[in-house]
N, C-alpha and C positions, 0 to 999 in steps of 0.2 A: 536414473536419467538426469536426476536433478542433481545430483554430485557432479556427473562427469561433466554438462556444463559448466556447473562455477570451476571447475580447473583446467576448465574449455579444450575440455577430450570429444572427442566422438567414439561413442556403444560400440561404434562398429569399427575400432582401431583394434588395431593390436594391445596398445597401451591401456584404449578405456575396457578394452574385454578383460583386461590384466585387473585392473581398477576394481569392475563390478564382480569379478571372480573373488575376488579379496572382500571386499565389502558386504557380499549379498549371502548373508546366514537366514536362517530361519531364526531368528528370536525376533520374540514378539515382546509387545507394550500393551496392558490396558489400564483404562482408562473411567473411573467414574466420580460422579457429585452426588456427594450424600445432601440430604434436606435435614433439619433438625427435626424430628418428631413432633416436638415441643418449643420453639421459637421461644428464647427470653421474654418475661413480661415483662415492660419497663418502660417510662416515658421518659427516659433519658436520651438529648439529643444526639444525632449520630447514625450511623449508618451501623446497625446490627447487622451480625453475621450469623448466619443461619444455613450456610452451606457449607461446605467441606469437598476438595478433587483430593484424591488420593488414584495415584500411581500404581504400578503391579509391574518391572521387569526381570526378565532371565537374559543378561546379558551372556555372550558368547563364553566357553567353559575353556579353550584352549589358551592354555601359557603362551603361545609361541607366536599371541596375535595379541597383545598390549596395545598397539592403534588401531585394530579393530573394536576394542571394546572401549576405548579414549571416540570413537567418531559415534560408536550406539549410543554412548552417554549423550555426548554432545547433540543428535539428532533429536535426542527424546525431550532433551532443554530449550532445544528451540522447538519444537512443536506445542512443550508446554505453557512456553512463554506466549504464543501466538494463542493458544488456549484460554488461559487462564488471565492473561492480561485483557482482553479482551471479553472479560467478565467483570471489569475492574481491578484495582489493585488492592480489595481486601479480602478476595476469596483464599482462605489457605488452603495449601499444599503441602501434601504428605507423598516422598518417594519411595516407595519401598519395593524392596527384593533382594534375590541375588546376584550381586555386580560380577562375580568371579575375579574380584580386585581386593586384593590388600592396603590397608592404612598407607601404605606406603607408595601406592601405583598415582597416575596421573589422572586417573579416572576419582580415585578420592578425594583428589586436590581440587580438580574440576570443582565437583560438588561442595565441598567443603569452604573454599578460596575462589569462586566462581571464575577461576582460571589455570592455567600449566604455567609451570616456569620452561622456557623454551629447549634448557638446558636438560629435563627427563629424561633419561633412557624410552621410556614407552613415546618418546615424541619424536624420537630419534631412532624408529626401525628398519633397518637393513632389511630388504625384501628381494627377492627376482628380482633380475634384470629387465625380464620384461614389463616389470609394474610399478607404477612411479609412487612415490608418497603417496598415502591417499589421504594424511592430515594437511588443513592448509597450514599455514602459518600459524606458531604458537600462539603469537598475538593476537588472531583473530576467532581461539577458541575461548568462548566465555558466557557468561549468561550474566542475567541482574537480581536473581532468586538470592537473599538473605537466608540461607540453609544452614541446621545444626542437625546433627546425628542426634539422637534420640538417648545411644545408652551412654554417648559419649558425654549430653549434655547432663546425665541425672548419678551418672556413675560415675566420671571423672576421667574417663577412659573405654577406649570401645574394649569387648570380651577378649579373652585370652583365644578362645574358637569360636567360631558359628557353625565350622564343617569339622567332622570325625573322622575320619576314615582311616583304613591302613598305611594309607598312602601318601595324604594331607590331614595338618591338623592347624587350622589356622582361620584368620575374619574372613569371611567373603558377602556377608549379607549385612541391611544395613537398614536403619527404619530414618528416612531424612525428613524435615521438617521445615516451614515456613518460621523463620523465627520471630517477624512482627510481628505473629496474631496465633500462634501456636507455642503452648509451653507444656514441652513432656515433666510430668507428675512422677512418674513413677518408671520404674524397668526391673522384668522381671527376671528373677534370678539363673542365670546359665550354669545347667549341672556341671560337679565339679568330676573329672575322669573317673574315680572313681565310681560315682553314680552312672556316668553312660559307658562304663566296664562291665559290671555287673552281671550283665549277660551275652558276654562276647567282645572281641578285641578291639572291636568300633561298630559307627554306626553304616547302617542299619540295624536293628537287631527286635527282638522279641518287644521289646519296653519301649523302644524308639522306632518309629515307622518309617523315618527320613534318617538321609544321613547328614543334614541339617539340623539346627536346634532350633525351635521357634524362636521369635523373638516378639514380645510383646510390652508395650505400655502404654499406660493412661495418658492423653493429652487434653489441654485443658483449651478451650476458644479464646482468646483474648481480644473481647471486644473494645471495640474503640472507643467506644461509648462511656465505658465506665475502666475506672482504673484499675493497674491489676489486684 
């Protein structure tokens, strides 16, 4: 309802039924704040940080809707900004899932560049005739999140895979980070084919339960308080 407004559709047009047909998937977002267990001790002045929001989505899985998953990104950035800024601006943020977006799509850029260059192909989708853009203006897709990928910033490069399959073998998962107050430490190592061959021609299989490879690393708090 809130989309077809700001493009000041009406639900009950032709065009905004076209609109919300396009837009309204089942993927979902969650959402939680970790506490520190153990709070720093320290009487160093400054606002210690002692909380942690980390993110959880499964963005839309089909190819053939590049603006639908450029607008789930974008909805989830402004919810978290409305969230999280309003907790102050030292709570970090961690996004993580699977985007169903390559290093290469306008949904990385998003995240990555807290904008699209207007010129993407995924910004510039041919749809039905009965259904209008459902991006607004390039220019007014953006957020104010200072974000780093996690393997990108410890690895030098995001993985060769994240997904296995017969079918697709390429990034689609992504661990994002607050970079003022978040520094990933570590990332851990993504089997190399031959290890998720081993027992069958991709993933799924006996060894591996997803056809996803986890993705994990150590993050460090960077409090303000004291130096890094």
């Amino acid at each position: 309802r809130q989309a077809t407004q700001v493009l000041g559709l009406s639900p009950r047009s032709e065009e905004g039924a076209a609109f919300l047909n396009r837009v309204s998937k089942d993927n979902v977002a969650q959402l939680v704040v970790l506490e520190l267990a153990q709070p720093p001790l320290t009487r160093a002045r400054g606002d210690q940080i002692t909380q942690v929001c980390i993110a959880n989505t499964h963005l839309y899985s089909n190819k053939d809707f590049p603006d639908v998953k450029l607008w789930q990104s974008w909805q989830l950035l402004q919810e978290l900004e409305t969230f999280v800024l309003s907790r102050g601006t030292q709570l970090p943020l961690m996004i993580c899932g699977d985007f169903n977006s390559s290093p290469d799509s306008a949904v990385y850029d998003l995240l990555a560049r807290q904008t699209v260059h207007p010129g993407h192909p995924d910004v510039n989708v041919t749809t039905e005739d009965s259904c209008p853009n459902i991006l607004p203006d390039a220019m007014n897709i953006s957020h104010s999140f200072q974000l780093g990928s996690a393997y990108q910033a410890v690895v030098g490069e995001e993985p060769i895979f994240t997904n296995y399959t017969t079918t697709f073998k390429g990034v689609l998962d992504y661990m994002w980070f607050s970079a003022p107050n978040l520094r990933p430490l570590s990332a851990a190592r993504i089997p190399d084919e031959t290890d998720l061959t081993r027992h069958g021609e991709a993933l799924p299989s006996t060894e591996y339960s997803s056809d996803h490879i986890m993705l994990v690393s150590d993050m460090q708090i960077m409090n303000s308080a004291r130096p890094p």
